[in-house]
Short mmCIF file of the C-alpha atoms (twelve columns), coordinates in Angstrom:
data_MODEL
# 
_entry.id   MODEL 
# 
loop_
_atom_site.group_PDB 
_atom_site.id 
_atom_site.type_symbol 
_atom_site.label_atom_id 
_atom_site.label_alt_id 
_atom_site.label_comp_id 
_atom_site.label_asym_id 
_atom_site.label_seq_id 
_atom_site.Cartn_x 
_atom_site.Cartn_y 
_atom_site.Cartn_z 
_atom_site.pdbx_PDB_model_num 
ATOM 1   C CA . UNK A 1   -50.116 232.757 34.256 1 
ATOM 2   C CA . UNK A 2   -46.874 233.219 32.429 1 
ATOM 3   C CA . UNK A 3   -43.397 232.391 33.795 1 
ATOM 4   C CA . UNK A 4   -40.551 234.373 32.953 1 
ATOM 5   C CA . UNK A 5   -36.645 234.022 33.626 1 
ATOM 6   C CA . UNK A 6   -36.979 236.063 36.767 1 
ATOM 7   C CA . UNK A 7   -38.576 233.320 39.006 1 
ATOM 8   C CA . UNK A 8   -36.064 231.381 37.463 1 
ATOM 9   C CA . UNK A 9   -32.831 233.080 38.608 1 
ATOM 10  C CA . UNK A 10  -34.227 232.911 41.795 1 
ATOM 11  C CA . UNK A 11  -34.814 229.327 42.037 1 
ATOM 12  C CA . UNK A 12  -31.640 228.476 40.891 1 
ATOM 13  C CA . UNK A 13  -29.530 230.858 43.173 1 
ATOM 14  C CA . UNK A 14  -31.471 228.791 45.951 1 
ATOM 15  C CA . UNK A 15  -30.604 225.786 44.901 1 
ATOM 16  C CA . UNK A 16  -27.035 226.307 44.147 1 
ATOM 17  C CA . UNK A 17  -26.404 228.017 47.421 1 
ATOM 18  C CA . UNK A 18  -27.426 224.463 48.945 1 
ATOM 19  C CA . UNK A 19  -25.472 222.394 46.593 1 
ATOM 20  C CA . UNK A 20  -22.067 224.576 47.978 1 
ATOM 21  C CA . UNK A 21  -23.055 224.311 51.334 1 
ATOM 22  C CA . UNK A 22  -23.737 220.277 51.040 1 
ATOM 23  C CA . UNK A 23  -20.881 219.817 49.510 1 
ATOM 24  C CA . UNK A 24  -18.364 221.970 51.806 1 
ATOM 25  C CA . UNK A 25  -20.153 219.988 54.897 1 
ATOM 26  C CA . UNK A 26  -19.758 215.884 52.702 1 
ATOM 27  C CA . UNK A 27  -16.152 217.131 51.891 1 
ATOM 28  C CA . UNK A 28  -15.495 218.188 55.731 1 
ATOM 29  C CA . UNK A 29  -16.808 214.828 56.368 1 
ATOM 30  C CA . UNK A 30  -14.962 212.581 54.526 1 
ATOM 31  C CA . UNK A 31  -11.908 214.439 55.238 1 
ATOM 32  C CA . UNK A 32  -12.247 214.245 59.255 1 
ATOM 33  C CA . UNK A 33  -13.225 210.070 58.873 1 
ATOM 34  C CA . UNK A 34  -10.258 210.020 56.763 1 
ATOM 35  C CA . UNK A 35  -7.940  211.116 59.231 1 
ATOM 36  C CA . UNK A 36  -9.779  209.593 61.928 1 
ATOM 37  C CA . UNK A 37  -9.785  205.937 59.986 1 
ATOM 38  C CA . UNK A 38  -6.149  206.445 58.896 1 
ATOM 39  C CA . UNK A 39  -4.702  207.929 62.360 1 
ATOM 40  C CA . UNK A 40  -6.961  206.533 65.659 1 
ATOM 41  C CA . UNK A 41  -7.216  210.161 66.532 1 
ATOM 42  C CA . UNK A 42  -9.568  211.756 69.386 1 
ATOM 43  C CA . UNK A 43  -11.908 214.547 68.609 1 
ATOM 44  C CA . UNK A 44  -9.521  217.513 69.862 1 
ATOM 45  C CA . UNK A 45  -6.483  215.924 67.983 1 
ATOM 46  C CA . UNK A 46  -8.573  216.044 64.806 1 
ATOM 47  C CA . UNK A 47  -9.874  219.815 65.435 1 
ATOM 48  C CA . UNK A 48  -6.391  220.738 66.025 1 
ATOM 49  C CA . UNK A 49  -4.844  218.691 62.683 1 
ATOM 50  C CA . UNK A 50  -8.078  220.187 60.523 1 
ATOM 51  C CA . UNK A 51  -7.137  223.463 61.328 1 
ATOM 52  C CA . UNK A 52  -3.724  223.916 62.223 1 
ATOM 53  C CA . UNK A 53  -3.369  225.605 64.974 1 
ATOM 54  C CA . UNK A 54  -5.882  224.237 67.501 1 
ATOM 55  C CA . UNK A 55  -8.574  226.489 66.666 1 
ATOM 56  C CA . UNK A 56  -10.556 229.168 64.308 1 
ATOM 57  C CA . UNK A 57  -8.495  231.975 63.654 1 
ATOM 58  C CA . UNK A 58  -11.969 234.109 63.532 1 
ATOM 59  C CA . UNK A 59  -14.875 233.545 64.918 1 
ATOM 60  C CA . UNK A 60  -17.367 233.145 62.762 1 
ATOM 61  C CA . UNK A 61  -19.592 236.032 64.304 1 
ATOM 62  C CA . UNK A 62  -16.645 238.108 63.538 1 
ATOM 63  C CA . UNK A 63  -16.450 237.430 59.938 1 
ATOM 64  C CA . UNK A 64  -20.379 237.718 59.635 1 
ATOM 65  C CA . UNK A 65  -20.359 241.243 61.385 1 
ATOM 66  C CA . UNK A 66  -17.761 242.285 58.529 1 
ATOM 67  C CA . UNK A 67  -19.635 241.014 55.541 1 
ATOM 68  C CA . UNK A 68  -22.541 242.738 57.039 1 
ATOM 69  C CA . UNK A 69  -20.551 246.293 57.577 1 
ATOM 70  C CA . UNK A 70  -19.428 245.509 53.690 1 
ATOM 71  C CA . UNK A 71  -22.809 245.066 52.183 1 
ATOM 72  C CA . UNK A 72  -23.983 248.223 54.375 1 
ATOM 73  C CA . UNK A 73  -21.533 250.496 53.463 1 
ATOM 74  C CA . UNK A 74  -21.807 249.422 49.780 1 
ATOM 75  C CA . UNK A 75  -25.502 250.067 49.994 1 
ATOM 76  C CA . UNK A 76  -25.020 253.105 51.654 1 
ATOM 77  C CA . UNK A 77  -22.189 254.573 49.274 1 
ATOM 78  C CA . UNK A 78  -24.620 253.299 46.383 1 
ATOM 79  C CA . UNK A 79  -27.459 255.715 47.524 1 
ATOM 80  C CA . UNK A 80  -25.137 258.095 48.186 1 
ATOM 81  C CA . UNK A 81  -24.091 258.843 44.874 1 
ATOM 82  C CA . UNK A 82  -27.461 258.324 43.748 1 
ATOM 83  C CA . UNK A 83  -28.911 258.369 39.975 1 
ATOM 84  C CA . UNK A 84  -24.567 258.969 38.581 1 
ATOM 85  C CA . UNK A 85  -24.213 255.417 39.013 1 
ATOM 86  C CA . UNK A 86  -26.169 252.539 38.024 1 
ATOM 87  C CA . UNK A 87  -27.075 249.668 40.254 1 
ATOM 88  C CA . UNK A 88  -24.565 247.414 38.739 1 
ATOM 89  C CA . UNK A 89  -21.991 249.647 40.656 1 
ATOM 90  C CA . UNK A 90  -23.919 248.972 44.323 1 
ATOM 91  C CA . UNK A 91  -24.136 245.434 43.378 1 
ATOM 92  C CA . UNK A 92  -20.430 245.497 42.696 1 
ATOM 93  C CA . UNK A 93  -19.510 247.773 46.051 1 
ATOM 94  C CA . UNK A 94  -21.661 244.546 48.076 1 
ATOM 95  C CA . UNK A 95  -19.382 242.361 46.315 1 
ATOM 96  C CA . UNK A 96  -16.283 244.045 46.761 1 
ATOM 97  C CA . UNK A 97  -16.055 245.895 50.341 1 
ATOM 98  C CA . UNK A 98  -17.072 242.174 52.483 1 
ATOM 99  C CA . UNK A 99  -14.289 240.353 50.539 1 
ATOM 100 C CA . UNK A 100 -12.292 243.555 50.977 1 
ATOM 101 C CA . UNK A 101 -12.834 243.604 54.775 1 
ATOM 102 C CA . UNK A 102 -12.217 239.849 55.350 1 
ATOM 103 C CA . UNK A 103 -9.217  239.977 53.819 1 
ATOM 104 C CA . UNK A 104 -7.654  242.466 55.792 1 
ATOM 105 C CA . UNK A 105 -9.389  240.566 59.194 1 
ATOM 106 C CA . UNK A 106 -7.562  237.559 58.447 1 
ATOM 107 C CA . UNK A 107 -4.482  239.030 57.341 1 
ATOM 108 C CA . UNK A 108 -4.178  241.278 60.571 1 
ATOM 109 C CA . UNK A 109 -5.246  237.938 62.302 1 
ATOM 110 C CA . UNK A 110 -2.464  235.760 60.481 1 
ATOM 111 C CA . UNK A 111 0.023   238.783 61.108 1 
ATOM 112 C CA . UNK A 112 -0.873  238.934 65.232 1 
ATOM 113 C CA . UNK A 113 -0.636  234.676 65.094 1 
ATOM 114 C CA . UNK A 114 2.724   234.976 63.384 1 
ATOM 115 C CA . UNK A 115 4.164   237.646 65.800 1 
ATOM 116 C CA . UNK A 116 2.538   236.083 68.937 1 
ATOM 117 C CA . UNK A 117 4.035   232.694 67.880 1 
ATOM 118 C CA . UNK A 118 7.696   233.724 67.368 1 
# 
């Protein structure tokens, strides 16, 4: 049996996908014991300090459905155009329609929370 750099690339996607998500969870942590330590604050007084305004701005099921619409789209317009392109260009169109997509959700969310609020 002979191991090659493939299993590793793998392996180490894995692992580094776990060390972001630990990490964004410990820092959320610490920050909310922080301000909890520093301040005496209740539970709904800390959600609304965390993030600004009370609440998410997007739910979270919203932002996954538009990552998934991305990466669909991108595979789609990748077979598409078919053997013209390589597959670096579908791997960049799953890359670049999500981020694409978010970014205008939260920045027609942000514009509809500034107009509401004046």
């Amino acid at each position: 049996m002979q191991i090659d750099g493939e299993h590793f690339v793998g392996i180490f996607f894995f692992i580094s996908v776990a060390t972001v998500i630990y990490y964004m969870i410990r820092f959320r942590y610490k920050e909310r014991m922080a301000v909890i330590g520093k301040e005496n604050l209740s539970q709904t007084q800390l959600d609304y300090l965390v993030n600004r305004r009370g609440g998410t701005l997007v739910p979270v099921s919203v932002k996954i459905s538009v990552v998934a619409i991305g990466v669909g789209l991108a595979l789609l317009i990748g077979n598409l155009l078919g053997p013209a392109f390589e597959d670096s260009f579908t791997v960049g169109l799953s890359f670049l329609l999500p981020g694409v997509g978010l970014l205008l959700l939260y920045y027609f969310v942000e514009r509809k929370e500034e107009s509401a609020g004046e």
